[in-house]
C-alpha positions in Angstrom: -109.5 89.7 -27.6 -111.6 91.9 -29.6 -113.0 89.2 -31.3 -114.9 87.6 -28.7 -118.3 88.4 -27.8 -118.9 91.0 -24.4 -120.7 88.1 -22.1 -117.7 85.4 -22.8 -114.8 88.1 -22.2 -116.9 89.4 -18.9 -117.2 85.5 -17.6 -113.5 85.0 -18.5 -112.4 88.0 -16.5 -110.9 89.8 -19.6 -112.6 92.9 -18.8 -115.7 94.6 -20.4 -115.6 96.7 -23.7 -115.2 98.9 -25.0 -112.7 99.2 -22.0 -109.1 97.4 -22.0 -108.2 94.0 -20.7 -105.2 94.4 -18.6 -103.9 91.7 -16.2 -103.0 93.7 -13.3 -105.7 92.7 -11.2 -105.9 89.0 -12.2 -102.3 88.3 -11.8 -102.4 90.3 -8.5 -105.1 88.1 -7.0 -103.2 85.2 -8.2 -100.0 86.0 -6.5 -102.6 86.5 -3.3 -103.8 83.0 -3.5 -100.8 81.3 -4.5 -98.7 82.9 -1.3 -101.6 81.6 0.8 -102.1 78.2 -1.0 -98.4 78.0 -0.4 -98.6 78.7 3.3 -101.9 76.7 3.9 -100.2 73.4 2.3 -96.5 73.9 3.9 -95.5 74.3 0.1 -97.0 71.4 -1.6 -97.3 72.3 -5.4 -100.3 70.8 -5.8 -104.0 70.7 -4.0 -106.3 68.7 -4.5 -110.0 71.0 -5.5 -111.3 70.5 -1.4 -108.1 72.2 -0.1 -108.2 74.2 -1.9 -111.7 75.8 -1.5 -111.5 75.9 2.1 -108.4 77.7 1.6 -110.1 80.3 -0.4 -112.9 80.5 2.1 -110.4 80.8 4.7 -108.2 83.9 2.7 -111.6 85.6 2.3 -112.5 85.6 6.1 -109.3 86.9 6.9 -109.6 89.5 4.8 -113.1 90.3 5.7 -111.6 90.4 9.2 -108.8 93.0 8.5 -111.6 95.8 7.3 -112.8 96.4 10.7 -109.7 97.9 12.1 -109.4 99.9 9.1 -112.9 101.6 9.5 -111.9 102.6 13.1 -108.9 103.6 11.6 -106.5 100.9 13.7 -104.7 98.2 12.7 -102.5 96.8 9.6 -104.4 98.8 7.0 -106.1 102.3 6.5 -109.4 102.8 4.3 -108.4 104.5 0.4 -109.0 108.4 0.8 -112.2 107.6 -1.4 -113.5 105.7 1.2 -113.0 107.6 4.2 -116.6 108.4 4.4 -117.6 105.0 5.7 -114.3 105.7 8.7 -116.2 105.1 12.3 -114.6 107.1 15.2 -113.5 104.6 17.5 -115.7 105.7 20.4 -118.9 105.7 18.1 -117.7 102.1 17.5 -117.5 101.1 20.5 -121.0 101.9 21.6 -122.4 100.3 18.6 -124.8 97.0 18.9 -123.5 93.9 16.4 -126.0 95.0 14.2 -125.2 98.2 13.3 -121.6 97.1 13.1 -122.3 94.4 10.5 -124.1 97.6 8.6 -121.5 99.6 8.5 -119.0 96.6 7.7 -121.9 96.1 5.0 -121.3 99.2 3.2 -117.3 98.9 3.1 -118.1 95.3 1.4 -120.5 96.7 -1.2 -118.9 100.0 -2.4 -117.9 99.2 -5.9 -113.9 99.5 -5.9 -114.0 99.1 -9.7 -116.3 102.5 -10.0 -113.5 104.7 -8.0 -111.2 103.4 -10.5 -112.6 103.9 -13.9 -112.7 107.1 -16.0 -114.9 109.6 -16.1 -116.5 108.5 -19.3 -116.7 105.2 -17.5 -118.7 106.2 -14.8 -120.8 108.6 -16.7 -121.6 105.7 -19.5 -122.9 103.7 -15.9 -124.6 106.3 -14.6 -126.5 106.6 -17.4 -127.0 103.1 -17.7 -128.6 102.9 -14.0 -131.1 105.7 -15.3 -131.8 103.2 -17.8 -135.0 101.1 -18.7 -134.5 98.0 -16.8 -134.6 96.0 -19.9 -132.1 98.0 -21.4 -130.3 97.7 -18.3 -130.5 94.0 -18.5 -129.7 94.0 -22.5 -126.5 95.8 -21.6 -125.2 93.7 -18.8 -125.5 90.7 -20.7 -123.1 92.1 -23.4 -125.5 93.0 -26.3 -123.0 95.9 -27.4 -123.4 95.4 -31.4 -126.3 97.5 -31.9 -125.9 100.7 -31.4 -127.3 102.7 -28.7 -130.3 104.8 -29.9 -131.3 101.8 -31.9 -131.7 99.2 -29.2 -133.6 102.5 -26.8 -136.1 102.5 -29.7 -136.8 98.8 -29.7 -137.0 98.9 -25.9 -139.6 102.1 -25.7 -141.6 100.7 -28.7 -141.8 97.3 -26.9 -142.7 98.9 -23.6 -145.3 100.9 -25.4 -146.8 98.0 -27.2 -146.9 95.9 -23.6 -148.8 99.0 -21.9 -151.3 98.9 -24.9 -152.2 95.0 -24.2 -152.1 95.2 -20.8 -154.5 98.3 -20.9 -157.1 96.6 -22.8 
């Protein structure tokens, strides 16, 4: 795996270096939708690509639908210990309007799962990269990991330079 470049292992799903692939989470969602295509098609092998999308979009509502119990702290599942913050008390809940409801169901949707996960190193390599120039931001999300770091920052601040220059005359 080491010998392909950052953006094809990224698209692939093989994880982003310098960090491991492993196939946990891959084969886990698999068995997911396998179990449900299973279910969906009364145990047909085979789908055809239609039934299979609505399936998917069907999995994915139901799953959007199990959060909100967990956020009031009811039902089938509980919210991670890292994510207790965004718990609602179930009065509070109750006397929300739909809108604030979808916010709050918002911010369960968008916290970034794979963050809480990684190492420290991890998130301090991130954190760093959100305190980034946006165009080295956008250099390193595209997988452009072969120059070294202090190298590429020089091109980018010497090129953002030279752009204020022209644009200041």
């Amino acid at each position: 795996m080491n010998s392909v470049i950052s953006p094809v292992r990224q698209r692939a799903g093989l994880g982003c270096p310098p960090e491991k692939f492993t196939a946990n989470r891959s084969e886990a969602t698999n068995n997911v939708l396998q179990d449900f295509l299973s279910r969906e098609s009364h145990g047909k092998k085979k789908v055809d690509e239609y039934s299979f999308a609505s399936s998917v979009e069907k999995l994915v509502k139901i799953q959007k639908e199990d959060v909100e119990p967990a956020v009031v702290g009811r039902g089938e599942y509980k919210l991670r210990k890292e994510f207790r913050y965004l718990e609602v008390v179930p009065s509070e809940w109750s006397r929300m309007r739909n809108d604030q409801r979808k916010a709050v169901l918002e911010k369960i949707h968008e916290a970034n799962i794979d963050e809480m996960q990684q190492p420290s190193v991890t998130q301090a390599t991130n954190a760093l990269r959100r305190g980034a120039h946006p165009v080295m931001q956008e250099i390193q999300s595209i997988g452009i990991d072969w120059i070294p770091h202090d190298v590429l920052s020089a091109i980018v601040n010497k090129a953002d330079s030279l752009n204020k220059e022209h644009h200041s005359v």
